[in-house]
MIDOSE-1310 file (N, C-alpha, C; in nm, 2 decimals, decimal comma, always signed):
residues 116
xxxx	+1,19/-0,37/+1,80/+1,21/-0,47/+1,70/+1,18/-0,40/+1,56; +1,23/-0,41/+1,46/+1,25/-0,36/+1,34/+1,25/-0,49/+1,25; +1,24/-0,44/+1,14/+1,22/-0,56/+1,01/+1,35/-0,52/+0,96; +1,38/-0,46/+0,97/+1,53/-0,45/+0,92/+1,65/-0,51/+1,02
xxxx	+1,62/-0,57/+1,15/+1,74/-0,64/+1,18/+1,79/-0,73/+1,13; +1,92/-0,74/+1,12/+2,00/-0,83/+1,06/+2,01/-0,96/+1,11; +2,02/-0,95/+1,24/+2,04/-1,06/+1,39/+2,01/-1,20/+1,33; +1,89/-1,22/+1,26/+1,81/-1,31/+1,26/+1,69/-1,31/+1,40
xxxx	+1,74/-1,27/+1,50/+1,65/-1,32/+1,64/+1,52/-1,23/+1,58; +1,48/-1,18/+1,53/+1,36/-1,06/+1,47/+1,28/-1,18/+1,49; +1,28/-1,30/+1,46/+1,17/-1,41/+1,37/+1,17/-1,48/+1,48; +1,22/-1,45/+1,68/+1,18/-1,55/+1,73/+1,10/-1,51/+1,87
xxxx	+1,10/-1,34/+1,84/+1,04/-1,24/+1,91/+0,88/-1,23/+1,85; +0,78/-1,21/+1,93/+0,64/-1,15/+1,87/+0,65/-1,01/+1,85; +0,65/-0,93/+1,75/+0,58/-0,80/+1,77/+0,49/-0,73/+1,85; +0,48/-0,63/+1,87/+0,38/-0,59/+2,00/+0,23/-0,57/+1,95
xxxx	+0,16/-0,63/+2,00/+0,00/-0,65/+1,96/-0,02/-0,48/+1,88; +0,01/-0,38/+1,90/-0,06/-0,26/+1,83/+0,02/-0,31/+1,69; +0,13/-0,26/+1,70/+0,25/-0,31/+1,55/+0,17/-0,41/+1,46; +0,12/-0,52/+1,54/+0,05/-0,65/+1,45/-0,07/-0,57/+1,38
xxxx	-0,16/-0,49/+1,49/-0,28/-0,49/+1,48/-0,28/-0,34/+1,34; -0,16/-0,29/+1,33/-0,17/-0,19/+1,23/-0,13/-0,27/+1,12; -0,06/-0,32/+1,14/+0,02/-0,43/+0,93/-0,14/-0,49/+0,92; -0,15/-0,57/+1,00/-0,32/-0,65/+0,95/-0,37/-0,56/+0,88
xxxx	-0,43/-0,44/+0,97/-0,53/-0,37/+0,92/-0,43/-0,31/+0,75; -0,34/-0,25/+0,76/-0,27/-0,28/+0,60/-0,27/-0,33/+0,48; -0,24/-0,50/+0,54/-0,26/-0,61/+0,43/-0,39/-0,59/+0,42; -0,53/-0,56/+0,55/-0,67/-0,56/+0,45/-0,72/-0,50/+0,35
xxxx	-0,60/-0,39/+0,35/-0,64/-0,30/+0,29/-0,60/-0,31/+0,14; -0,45/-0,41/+0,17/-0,42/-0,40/-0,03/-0,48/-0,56/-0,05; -0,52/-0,62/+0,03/-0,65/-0,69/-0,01/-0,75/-0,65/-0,10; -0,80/-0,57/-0,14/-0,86/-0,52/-0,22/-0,77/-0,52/-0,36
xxxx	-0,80/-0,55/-0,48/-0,75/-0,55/-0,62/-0,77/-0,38/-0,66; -0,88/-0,33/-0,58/-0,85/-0,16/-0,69/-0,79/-0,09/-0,63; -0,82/-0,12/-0,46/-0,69/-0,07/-0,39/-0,54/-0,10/-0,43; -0,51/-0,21/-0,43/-0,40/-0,20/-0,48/-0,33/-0,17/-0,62
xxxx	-0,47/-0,14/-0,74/-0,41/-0,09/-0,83/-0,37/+0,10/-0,79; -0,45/+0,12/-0,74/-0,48/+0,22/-0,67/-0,36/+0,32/-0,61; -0,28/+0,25/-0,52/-0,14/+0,26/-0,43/-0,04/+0,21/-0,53; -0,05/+0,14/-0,61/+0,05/+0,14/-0,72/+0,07/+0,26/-0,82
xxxx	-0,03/+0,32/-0,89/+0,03/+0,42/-0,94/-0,01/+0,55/-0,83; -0,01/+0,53/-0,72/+0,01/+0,66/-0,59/+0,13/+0,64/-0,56; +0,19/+0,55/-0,53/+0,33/+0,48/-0,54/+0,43/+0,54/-0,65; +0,41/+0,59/-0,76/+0,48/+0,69/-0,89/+0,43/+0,79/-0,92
xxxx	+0,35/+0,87/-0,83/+0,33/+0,96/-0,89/+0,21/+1,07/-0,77; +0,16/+1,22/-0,76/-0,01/+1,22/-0,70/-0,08/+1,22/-0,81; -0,22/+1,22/-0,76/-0,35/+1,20/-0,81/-0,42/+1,24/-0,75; -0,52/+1,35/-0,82/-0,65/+1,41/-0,74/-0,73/+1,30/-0,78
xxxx	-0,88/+1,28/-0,69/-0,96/+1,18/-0,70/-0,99/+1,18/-0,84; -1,04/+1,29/-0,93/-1,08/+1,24/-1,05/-0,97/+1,20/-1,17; -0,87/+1,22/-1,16/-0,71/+1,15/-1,22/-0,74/+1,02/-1,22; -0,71/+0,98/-1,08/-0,71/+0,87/-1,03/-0,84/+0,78/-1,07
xxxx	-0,96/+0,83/-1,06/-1,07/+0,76/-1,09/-1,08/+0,74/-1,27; -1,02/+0,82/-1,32/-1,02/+0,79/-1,46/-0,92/+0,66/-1,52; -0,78/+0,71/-1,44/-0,69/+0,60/-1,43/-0,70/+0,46/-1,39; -0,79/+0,42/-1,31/-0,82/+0,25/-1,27/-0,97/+0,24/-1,34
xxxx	-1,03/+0,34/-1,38/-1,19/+0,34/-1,46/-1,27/+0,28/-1,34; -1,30/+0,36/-1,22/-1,40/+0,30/-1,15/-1,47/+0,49/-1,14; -1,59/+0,52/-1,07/-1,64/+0,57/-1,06/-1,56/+0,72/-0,93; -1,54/+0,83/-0,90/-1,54/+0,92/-0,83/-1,57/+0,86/-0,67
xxxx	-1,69/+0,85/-0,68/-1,68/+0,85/-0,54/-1,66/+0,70/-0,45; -1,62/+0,64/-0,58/-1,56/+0,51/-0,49/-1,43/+0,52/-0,46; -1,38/+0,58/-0,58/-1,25/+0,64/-0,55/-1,22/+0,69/-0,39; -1,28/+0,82/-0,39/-1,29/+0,85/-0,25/-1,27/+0,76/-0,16
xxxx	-1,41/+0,66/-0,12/-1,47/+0,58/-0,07/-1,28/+0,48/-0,01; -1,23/+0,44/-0,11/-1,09/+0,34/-0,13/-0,97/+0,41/-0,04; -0,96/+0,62/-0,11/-0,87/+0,67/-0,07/-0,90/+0,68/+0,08; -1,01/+0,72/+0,13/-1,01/+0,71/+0,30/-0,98/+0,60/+0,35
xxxx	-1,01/+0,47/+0,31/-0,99/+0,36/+0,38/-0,84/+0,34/+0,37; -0,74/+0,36/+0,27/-0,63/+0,36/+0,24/-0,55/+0,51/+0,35; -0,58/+0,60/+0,35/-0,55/+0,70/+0,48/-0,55/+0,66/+0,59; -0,67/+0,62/+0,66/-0,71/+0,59/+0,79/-0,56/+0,43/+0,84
xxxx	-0,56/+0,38/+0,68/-0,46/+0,27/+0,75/-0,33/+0,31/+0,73; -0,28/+0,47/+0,71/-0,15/+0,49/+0,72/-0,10/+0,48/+0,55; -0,19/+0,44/+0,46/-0,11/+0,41/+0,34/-0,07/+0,49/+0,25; -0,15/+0,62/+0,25/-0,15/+0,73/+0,17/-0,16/+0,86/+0,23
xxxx	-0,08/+0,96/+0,21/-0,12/+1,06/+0,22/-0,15/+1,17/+0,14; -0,21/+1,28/+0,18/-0,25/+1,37/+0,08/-0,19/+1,52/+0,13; -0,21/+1,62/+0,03/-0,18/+1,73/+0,05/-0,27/+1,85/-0,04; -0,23/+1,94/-0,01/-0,34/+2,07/-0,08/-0,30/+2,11/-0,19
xxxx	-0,36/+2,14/-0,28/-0,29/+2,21/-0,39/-0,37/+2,36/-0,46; -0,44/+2,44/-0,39/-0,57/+2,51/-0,45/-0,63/+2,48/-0,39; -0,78/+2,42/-0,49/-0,88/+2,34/-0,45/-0,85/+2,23/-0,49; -0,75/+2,18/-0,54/-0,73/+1,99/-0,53/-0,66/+1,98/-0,43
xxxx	-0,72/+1,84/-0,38/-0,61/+1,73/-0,28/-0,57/+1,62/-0,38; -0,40/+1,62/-0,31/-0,36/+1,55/-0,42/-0,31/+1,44/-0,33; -0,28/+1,29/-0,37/-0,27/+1,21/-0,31/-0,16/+1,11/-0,37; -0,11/+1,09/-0,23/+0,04/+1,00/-0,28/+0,05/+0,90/-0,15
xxxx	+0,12/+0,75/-0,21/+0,19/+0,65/-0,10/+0,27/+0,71/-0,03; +0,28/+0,65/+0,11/+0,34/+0,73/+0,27/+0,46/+0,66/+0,23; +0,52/+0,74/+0,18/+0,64/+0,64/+0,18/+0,72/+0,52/+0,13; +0,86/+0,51/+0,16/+0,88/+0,40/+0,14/+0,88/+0,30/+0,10
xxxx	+0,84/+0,27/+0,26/+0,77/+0,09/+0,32/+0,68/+0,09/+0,23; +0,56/+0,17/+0,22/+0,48/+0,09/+0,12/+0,48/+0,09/+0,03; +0,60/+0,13/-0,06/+0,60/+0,18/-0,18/+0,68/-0,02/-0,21; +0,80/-0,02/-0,11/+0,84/-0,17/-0,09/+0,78/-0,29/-0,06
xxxx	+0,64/-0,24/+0,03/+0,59/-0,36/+0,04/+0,50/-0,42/-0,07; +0,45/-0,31/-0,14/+0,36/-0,32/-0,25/+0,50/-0,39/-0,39; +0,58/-0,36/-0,34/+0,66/-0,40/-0,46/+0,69/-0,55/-0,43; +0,70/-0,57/-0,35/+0,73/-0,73/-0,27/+0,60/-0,80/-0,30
xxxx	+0,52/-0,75/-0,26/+0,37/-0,87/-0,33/+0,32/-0,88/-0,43; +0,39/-0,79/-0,55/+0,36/-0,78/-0,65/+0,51/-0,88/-0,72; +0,64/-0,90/-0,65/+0,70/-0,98/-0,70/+0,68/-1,10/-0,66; +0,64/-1,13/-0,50/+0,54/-1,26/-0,47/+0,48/-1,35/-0,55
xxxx	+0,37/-1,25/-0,65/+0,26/-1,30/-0,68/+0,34/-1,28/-0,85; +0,45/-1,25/-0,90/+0,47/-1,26/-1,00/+0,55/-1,36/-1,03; +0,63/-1,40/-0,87/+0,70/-1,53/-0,90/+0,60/-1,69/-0,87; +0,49/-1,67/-0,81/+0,42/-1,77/-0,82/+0,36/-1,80/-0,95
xxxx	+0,35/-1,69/-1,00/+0,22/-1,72/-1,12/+0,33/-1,74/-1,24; +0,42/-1,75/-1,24/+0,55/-1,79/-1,33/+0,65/-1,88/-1,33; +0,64/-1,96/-1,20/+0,70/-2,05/-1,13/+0,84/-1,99/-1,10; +0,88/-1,95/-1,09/+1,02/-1,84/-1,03/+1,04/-1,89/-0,90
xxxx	+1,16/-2,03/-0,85/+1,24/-1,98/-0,76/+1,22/-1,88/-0,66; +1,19/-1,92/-0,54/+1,17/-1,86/-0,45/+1,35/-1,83/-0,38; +1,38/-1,70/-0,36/+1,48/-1,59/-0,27/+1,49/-1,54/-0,21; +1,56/-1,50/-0,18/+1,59/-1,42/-0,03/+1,66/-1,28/-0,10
């Protein structure tokens, strides 16, 4: 099953408990407000931790602290550069889904017509 079927039947099937048990752990993750400022500009661009920590103004090693939790759930990955790791959104999906709850939350807070 995919999120991209057309069928409609997608919505009358359950997902398979791991599939669930990875999005959950996901959404916990952009649960967080600095995480998700966070994956938003990793989403346009990399960032070594101290970039990044200057850019949302929170401290270095929280930064860190955010980017492992955001790895471990699939959301970011990193790569070498020298002695920097630089870090960027896996893709995509989360580049889309972060873009979807950001238009969610921008059509509630504006009253915007809900769409398909």
């Amino acid at each position: 099953m995919y999120a991209h079927d057309e069928s409609g039947d997608q919505w009358t099937r359950l997902p398979p408990d791991d599939q669930v048990e990875a999005a959950s752990t996901a959404l916990r993750m952009l649960a967080d407000p600095t995480r998700m400022r966070m994956l938003w500009l990793l989403s346009g661009e990399e960032y070594d931790v101290a970039s990044l920590a200057a850019a949302v103004a929170i401290a270095r090693p929280a930064v860190s602290q955010h980017l492992a939790k955001l790895k471990l759930a699939g959301l970011v990955s990193q790569r070498r550069d020298g002695r920097r790791i630089l870090y960027r959104a896996r893709g995509g999906h989360v580049r889309r889904l972060l873009a979807e709850v950001m238009n969610a939350a921008d059509h509630h807070l504006h009253g915007i017509p809900d769409h398909d």
